[in-house]
N, CA, C and O of each residue as an XYZ file, in Angstrom:
776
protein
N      -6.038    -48.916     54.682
C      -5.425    -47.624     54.416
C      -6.023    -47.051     53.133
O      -6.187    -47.675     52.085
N      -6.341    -45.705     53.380
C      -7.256    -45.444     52.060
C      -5.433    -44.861     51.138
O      -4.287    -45.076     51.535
N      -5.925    -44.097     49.838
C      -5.053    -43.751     48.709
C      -4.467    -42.598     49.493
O      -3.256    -42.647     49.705
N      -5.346    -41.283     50.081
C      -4.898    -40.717     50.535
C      -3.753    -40.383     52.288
O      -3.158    -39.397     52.722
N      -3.933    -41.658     52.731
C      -3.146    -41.637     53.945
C      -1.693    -42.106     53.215
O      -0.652    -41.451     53.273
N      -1.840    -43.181     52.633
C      -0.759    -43.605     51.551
C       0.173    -42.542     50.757
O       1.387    -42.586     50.560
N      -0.848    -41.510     50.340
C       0.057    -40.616     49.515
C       1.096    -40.114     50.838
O       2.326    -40.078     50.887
N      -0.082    -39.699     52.008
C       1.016    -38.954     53.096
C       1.963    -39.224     53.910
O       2.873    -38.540     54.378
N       1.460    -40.962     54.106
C       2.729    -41.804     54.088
C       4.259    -41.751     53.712
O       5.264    -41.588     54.404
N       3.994    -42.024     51.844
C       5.215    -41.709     51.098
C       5.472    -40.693     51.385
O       6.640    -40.675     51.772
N       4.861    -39.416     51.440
C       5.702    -38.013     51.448
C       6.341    -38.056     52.767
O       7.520    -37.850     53.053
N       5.343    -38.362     53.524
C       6.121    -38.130     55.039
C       7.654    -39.229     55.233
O       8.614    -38.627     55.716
N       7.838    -40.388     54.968
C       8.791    -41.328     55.157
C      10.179    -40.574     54.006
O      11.346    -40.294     54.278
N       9.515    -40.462     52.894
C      10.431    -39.823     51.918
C      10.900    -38.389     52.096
O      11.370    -37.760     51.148
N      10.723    -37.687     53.749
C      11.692    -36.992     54.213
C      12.671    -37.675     54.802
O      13.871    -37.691     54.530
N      12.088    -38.226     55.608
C      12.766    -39.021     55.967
C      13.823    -40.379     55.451
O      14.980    -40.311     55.866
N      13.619    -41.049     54.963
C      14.351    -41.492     53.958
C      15.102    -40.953     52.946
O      14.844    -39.833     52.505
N      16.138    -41.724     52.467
C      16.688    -41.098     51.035
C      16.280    -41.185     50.176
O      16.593    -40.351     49.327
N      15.339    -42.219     49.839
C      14.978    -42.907     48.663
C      13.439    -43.547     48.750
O      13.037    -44.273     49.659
N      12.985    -43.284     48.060
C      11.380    -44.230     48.413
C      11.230    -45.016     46.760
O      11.471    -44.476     45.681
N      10.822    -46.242     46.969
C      10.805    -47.237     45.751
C       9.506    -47.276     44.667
O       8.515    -47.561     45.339
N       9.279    -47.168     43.810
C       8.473    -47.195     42.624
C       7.482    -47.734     43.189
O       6.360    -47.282     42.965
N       7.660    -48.797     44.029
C       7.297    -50.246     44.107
C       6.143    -49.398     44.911
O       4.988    -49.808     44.792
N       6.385    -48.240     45.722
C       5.714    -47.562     47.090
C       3.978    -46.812     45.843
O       2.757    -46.679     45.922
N       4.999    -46.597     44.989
C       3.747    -45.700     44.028
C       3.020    -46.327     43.521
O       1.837    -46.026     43.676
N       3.395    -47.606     42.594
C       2.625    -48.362     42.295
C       1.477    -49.130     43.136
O       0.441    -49.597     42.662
N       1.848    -49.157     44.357
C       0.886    -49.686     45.347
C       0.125    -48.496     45.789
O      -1.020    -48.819     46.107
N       0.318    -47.476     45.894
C      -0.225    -46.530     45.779
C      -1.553    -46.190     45.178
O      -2.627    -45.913     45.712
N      -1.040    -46.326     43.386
C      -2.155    -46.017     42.408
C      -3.008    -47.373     42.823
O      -4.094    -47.015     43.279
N      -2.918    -48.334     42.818
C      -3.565    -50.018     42.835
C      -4.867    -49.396     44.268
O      -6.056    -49.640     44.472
N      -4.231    -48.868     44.700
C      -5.296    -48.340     46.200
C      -6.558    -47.765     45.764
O      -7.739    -48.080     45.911
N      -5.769    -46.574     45.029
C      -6.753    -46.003     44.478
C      -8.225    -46.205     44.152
O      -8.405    -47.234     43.500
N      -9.239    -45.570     44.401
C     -10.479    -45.995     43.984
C     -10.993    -45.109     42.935
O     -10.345    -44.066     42.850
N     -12.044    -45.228     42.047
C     -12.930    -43.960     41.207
C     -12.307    -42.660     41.519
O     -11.373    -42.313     40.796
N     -12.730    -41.777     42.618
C     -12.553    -40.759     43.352
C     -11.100    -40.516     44.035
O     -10.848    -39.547     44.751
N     -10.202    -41.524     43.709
C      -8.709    -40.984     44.576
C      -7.746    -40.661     43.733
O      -6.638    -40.399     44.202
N      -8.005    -40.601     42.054
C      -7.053    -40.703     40.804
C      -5.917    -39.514     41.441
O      -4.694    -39.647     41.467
N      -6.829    -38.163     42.006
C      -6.004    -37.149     42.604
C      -4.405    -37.617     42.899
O      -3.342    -37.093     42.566
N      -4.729    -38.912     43.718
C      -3.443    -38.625     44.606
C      -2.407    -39.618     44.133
O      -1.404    -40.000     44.736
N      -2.954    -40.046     42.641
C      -2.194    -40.820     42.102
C      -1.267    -39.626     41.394
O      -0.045    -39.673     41.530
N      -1.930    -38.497     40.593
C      -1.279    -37.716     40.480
C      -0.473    -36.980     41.354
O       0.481    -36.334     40.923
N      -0.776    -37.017     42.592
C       0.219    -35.877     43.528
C       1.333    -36.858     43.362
O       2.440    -36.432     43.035
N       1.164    -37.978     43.535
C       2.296    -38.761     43.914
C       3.648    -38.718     42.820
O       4.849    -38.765     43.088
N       2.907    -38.602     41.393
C       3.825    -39.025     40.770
C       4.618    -37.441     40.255
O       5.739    -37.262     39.780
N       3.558    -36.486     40.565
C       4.497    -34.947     40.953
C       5.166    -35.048     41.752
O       6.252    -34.546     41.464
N       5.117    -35.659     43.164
C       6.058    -35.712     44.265
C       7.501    -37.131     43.895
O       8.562    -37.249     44.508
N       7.130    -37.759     43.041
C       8.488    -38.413     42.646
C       9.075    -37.706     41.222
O      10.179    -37.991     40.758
N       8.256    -36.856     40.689
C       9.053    -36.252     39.936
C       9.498    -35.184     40.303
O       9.973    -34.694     39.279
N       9.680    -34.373     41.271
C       9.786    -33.491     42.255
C      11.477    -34.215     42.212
O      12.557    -34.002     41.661
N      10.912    -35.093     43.091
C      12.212    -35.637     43.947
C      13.595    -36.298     43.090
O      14.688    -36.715     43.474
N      12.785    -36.126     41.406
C      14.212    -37.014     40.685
C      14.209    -38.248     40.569
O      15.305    -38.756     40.332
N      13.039    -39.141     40.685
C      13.022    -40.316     40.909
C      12.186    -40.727     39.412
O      11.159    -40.095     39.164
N      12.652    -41.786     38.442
C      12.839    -42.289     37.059
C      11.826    -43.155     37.687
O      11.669    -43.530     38.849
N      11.103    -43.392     36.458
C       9.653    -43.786     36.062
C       9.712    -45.443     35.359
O      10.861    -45.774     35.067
N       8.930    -46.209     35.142
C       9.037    -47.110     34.471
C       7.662    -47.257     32.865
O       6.750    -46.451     32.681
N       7.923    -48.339     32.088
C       6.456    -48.391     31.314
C       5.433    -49.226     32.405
O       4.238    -49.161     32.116
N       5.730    -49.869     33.419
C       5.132    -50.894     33.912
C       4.176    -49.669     34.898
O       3.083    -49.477     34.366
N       4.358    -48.941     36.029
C       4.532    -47.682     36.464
C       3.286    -46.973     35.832
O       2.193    -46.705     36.329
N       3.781    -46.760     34.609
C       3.266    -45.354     33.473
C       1.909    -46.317     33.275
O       0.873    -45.675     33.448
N       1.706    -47.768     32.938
C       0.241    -48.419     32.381
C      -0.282    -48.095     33.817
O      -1.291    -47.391     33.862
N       0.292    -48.533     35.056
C      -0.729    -48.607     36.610
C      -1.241    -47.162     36.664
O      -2.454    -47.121     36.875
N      -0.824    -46.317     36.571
C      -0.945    -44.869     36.429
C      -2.331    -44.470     35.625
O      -3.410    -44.039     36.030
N      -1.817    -44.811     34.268
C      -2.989    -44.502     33.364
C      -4.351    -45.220     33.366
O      -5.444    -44.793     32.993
N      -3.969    -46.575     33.948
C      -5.316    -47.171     34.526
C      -5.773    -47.011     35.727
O      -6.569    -47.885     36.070
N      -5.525    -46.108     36.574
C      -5.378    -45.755     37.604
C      -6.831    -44.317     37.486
O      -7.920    -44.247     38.057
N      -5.998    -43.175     36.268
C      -6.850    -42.541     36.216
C      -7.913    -42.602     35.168
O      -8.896    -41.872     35.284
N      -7.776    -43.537     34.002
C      -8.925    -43.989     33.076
C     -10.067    -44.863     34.261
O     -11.239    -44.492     34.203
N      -9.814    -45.681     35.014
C     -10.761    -46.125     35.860
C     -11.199    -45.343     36.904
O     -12.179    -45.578     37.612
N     -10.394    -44.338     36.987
C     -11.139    -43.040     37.901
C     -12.169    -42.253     37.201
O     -13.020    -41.611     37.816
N     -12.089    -42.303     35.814
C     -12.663    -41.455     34.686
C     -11.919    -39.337     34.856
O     -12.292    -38.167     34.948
N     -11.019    -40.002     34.805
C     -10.073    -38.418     35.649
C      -8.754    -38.755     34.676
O      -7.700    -38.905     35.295
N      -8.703    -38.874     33.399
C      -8.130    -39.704     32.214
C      -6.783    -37.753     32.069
O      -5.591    -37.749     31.762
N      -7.729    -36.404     32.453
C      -6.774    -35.135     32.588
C      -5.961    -35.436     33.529
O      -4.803    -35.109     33.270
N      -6.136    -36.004     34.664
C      -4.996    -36.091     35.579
C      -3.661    -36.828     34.858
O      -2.536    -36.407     35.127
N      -3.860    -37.991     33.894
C      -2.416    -38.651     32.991
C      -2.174    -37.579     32.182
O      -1.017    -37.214     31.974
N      -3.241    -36.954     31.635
C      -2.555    -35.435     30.542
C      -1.676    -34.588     30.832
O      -0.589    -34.137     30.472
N      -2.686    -34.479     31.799
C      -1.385    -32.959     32.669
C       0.183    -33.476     33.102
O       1.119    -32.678     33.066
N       0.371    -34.915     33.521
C       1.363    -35.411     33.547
C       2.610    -35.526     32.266
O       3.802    -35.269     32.095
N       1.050    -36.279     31.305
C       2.326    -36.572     29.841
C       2.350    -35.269     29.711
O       3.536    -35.209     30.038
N       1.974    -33.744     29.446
C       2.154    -32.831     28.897
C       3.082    -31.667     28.776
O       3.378    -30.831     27.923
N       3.466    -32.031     30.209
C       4.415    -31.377     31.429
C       5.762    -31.669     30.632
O       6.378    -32.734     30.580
N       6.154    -30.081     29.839
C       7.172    -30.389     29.055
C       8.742    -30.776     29.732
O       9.759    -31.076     29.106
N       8.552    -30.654     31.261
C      10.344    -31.439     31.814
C      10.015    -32.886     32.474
O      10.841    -33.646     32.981
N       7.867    -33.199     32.283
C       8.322    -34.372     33.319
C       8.378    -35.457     32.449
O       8.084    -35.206     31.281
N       8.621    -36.369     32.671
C       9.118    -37.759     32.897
C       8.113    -38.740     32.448
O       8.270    -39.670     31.657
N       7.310    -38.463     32.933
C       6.349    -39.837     32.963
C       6.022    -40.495     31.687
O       6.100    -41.696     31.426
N       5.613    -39.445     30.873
C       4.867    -39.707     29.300
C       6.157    -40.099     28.573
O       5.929    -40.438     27.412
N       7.237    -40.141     28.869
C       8.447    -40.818     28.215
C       8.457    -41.869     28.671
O       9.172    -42.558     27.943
N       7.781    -42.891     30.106
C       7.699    -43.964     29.538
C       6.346    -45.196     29.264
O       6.053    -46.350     29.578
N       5.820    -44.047     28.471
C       4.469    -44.261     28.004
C       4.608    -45.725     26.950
O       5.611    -45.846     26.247
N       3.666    -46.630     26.936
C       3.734    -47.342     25.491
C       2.586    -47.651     24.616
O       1.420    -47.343     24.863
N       2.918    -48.151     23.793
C       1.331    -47.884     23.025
C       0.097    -48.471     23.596
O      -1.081    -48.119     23.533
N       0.716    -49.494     24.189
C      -1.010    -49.860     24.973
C      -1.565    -49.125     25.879
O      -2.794    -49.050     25.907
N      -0.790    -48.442     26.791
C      -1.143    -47.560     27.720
C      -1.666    -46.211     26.898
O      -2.472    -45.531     27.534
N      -1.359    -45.794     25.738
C      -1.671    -44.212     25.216
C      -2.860    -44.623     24.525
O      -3.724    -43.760     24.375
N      -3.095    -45.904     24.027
C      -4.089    -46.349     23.444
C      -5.251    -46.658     24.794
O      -6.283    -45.991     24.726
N      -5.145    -47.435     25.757
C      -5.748    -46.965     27.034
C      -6.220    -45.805     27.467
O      -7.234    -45.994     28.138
N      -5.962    -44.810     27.387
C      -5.489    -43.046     27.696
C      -6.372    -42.764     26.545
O      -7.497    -42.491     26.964
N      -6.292    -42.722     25.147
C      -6.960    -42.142     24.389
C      -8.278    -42.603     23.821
O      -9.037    -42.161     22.958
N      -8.276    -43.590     24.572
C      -9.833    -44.477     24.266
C     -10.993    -43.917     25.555
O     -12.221    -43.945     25.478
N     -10.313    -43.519     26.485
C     -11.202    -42.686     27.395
C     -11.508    -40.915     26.684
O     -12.530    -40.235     26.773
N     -10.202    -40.596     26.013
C     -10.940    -39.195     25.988
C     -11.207    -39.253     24.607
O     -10.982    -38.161     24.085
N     -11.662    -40.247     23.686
C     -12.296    -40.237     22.857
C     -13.736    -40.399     23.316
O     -14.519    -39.555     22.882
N     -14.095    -41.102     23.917
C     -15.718    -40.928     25.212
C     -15.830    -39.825     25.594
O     -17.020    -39.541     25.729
N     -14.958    -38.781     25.925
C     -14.968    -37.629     26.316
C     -15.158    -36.445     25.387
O     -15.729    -35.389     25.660
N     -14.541    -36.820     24.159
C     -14.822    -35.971     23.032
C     -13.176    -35.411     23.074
O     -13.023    -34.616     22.146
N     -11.998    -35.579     23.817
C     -10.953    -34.653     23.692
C      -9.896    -35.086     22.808
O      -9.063    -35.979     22.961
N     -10.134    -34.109     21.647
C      -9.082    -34.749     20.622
C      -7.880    -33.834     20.981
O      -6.720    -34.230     20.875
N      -8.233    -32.517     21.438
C      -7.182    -31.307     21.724
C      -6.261    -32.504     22.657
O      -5.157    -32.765     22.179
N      -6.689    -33.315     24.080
C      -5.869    -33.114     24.821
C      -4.930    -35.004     24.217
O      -4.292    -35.825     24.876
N      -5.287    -34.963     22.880
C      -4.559    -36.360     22.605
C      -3.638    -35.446     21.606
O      -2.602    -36.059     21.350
N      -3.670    -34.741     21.251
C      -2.655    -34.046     19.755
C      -1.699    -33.699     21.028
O      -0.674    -34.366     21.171
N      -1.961    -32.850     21.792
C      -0.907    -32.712     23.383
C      -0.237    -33.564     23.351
O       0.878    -33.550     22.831
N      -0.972    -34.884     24.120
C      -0.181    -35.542     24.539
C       1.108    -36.554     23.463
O       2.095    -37.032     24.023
N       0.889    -36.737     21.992
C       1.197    -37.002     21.095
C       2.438    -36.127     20.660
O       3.479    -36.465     20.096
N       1.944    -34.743     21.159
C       3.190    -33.416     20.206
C       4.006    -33.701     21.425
O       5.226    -33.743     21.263
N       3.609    -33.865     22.398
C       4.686    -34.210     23.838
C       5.346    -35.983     23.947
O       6.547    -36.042     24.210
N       5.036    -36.554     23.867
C       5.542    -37.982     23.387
C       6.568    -38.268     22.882
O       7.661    -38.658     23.293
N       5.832    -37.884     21.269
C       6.480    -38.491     20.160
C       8.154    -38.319     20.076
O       9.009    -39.190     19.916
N       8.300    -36.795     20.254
C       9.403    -36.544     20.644
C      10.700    -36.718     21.305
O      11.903    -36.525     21.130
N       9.612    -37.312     22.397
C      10.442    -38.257     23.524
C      10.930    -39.406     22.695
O      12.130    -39.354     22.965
N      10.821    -40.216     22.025
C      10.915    -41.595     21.678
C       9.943    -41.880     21.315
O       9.852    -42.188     20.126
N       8.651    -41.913     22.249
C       7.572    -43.218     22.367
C       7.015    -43.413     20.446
O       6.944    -42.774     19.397
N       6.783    -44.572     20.950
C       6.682    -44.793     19.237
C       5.061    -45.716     19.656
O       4.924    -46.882     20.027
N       4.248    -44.880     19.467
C       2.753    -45.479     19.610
C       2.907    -46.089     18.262
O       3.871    -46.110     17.497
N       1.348    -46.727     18.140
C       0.838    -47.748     17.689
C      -0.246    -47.261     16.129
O      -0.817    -46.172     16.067
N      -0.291    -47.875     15.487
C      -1.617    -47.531     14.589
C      -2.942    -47.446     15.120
O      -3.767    -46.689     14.607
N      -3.177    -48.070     15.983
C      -4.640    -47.639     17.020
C      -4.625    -46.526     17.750
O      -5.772    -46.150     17.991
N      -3.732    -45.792     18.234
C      -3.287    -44.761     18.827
C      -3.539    -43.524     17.605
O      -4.282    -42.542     17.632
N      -2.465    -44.082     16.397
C      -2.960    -42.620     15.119
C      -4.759    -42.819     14.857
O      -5.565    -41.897     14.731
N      -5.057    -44.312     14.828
C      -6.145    -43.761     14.560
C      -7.817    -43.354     15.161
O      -8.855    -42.916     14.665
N      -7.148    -43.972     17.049
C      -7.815    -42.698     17.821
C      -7.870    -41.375     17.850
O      -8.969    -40.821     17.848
N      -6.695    -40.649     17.882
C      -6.181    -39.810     17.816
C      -7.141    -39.271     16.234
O      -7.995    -38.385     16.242
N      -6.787    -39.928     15.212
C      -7.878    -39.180     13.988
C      -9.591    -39.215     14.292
O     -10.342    -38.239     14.290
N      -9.770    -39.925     14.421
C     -11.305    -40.120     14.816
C     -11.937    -39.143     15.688
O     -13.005    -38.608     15.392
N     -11.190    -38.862     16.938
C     -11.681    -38.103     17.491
C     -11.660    -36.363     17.342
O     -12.343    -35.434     17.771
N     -10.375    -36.537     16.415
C     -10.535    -35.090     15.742
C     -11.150    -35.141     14.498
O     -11.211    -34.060     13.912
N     -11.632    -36.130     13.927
C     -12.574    -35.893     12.797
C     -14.138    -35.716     13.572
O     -14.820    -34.740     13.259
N     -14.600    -36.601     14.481
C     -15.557    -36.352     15.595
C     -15.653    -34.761     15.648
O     -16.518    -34.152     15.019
N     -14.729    -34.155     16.420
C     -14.713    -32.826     16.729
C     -14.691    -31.995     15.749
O     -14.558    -30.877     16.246
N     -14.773    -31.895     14.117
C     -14.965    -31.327     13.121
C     -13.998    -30.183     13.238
O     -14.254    -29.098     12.716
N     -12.667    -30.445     14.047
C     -12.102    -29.357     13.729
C     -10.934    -29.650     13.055
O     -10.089    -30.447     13.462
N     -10.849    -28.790     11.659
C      -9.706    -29.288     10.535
C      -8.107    -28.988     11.025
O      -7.118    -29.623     10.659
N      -8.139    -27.904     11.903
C      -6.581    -27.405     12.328
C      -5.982    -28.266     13.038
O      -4.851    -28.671     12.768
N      -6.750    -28.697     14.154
C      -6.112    -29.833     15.482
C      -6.065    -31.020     14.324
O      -4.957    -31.542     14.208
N      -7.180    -31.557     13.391
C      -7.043    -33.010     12.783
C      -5.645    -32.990     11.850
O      -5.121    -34.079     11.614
N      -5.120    -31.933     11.391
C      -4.258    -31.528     10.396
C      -2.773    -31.321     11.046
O      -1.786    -31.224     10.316
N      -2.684    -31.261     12.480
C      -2.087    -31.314     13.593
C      -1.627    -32.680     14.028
O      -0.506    -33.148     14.233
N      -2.754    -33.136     14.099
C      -2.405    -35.163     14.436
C      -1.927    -35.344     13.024
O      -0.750    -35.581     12.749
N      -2.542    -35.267     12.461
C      -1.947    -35.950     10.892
C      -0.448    -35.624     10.919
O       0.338    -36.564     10.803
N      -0.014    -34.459     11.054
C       1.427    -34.117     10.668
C       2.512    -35.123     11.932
O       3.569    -35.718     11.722
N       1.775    -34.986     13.124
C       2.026    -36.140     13.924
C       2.237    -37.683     13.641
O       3.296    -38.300     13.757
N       1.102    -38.137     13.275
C       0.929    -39.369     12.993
C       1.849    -39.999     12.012
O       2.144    -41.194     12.010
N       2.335    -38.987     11.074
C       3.057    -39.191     10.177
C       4.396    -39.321     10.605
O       5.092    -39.135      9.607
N       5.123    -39.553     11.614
C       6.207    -39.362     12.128
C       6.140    -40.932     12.943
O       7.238    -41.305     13.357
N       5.220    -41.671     13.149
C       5.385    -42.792     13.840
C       4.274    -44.179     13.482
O       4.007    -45.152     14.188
N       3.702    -43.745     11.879
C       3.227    -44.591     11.596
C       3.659    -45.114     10.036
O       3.049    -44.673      9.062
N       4.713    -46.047      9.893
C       5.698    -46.503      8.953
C       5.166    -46.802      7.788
O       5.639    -46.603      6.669
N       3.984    -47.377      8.142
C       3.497    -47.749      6.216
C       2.160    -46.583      6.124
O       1.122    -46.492      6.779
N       2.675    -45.838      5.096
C       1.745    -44.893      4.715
C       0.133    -45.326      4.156
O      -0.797    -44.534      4.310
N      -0.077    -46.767      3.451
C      -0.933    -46.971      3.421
C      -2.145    -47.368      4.647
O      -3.369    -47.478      4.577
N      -1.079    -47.530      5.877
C      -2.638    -47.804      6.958
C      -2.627    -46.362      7.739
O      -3.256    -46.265      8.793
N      -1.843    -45.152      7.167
C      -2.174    -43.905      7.596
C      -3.763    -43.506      6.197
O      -4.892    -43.153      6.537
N      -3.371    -43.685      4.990
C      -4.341    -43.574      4.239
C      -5.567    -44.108      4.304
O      -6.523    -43.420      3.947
N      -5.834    -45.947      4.954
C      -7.013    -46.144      5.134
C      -7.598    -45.469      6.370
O      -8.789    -45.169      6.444
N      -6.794    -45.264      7.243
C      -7.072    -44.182      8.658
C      -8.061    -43.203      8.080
O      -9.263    -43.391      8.270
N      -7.685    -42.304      7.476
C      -7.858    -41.148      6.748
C      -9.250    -41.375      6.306
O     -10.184    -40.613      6.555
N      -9.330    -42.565      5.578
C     -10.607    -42.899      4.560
C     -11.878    -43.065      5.710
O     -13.073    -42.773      5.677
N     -11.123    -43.593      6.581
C     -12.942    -43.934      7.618
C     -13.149    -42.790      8.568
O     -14.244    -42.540      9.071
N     -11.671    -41.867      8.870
C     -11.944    -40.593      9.862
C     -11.282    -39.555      8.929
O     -10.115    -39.165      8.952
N     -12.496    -39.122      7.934
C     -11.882    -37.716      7.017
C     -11.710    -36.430      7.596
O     -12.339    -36.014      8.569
N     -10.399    -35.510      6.646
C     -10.159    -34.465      7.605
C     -12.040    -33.708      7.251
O     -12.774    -33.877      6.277
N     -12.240    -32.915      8.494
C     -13.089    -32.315      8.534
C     -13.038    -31.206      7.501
O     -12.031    -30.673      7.034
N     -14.316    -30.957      7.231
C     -14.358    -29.537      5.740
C     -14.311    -28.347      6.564
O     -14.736    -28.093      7.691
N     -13.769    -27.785      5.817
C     -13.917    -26.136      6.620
C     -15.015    -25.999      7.366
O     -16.141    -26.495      7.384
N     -14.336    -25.101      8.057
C     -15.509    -25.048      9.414
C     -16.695    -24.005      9.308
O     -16.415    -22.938      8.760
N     -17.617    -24.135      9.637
C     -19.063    -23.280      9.583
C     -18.308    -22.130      9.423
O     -18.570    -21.477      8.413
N     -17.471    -21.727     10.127
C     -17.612    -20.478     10.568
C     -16.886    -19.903      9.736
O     -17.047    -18.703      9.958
N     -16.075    -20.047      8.785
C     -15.561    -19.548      7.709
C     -16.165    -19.448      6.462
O     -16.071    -18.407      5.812
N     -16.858    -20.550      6.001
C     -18.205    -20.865      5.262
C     -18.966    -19.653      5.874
O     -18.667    -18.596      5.319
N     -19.863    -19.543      6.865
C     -20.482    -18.645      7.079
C     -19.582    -16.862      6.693
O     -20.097    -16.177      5.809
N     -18.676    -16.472      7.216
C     -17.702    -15.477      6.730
C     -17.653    -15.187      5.157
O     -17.665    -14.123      4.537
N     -17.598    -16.391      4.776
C     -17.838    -16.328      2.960
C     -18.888    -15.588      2.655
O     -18.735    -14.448      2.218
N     -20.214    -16.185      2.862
C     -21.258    -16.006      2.411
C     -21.825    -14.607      2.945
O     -22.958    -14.192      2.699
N     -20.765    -13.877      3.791
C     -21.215    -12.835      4.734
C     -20.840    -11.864      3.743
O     -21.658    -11.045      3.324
N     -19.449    -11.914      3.277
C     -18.834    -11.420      2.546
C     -19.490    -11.054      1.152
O     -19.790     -9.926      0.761
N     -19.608    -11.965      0.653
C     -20.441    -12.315     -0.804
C     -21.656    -11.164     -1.204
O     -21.819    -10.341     -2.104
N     -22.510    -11.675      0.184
C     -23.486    -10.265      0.816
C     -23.629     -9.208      0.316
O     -24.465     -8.746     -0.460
N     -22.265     -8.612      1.076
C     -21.871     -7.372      1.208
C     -21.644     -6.766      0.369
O     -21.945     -5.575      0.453
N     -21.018     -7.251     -0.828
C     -20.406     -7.194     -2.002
C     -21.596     -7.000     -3.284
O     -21.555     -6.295     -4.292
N     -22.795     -8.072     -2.704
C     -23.681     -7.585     -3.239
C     -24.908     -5.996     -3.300
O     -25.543     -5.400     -4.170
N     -24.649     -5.863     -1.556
C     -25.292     -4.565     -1.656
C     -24.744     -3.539     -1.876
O     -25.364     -2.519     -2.174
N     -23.248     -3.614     -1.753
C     -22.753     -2.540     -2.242
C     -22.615     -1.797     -3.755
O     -22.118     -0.702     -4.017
N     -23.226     -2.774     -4.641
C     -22.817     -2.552     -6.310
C     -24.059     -1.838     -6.592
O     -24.289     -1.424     -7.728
């Protein structure tokens, strides 16, 4: 049975039925190959659809589900989804899983997301998590999003000194070209005008 007859499976029985078991999804994602992460996501829209509570055990098959698909947006769009479910029962190994792919990817935007959507919830990630999460926005040289995690990070990482050595090996980025450049545009101007 490939991932996708499976997904249509569950949907189809779960009219039929009252209830369809975790147990159905998780075997589900495990099906999954590279190319089927899709329907790991439909699925877990179609149990959050239906009202049906999530587990951490669940939330890791999931995220390895779509990190081994390399389809790491399909868990984003999930944790991000400000009524669903899932990313509440995220845990640090799994977000640390999750953010070690879209640090390969370069996406620090879609880890400050998933973090400003989290944290909130409860989940109480890990110090490898703040300091993926920094790295890859120091990577991306952009100071607003890194200044973003930071104000984050600071909310779930208890001893301030391993937020500070964080800091020391992934610095916030310097102003960006493009304001630097604006300066010097300015400066210019100022000069030909006198």
């Amino acid at each position: 049975m490939t991932a996708g007859q499976a997904y249509q499976d569950m949907v189809y029985r779960g009219r039929k039925e009252s209830r369809i078991g975790i147990r159905e999804l998780k075997k589900l994602c495990k099906l999954c190959g590279p190319e089927d992460a899709k329907y790991a996501g439909l699925a877990v829209d179609w149990f959050q659809e239906k009202g049906y509570d999530f587990t951490e055990e669940l939330n890791s098959v999931f995220v390895k589900t779509c990190v081994q698909g390399n389809q790491p947006e399909i868990a984003v769009k999930r944790f991000v989804y400000a009524k669903g479910r899932m990313g509440s029962w995220s845990t640090a190994s799994s977000l640390n899983y999750l953010f070690g792919s879209l640090l390969e990817k370069g996406d620090a935007e879609s880890m400050v997301n998933v973090l400003s959507t989290v944290v909130p919830k409860g989940v109480r990630p890990n110090v490898t998590t703040a300091e993926l999460c920094l790295q890859a926005c120091s990577q991306c040289q952009n100071r607003e999003l890194y200044e973003s995690a930071l104000d984050i990070c600071r909310r779930f990482v208890l001893v301030p000194s391993e937020l500070e050595n964080i800091t020391q090996k992934h610095p916030i980025p310097a102003a960006s070209n493009d304001a630097v450049k604006d300066d010097a545009d300015n400066g210019e101007e100022d000069k030909t005008d006198a």
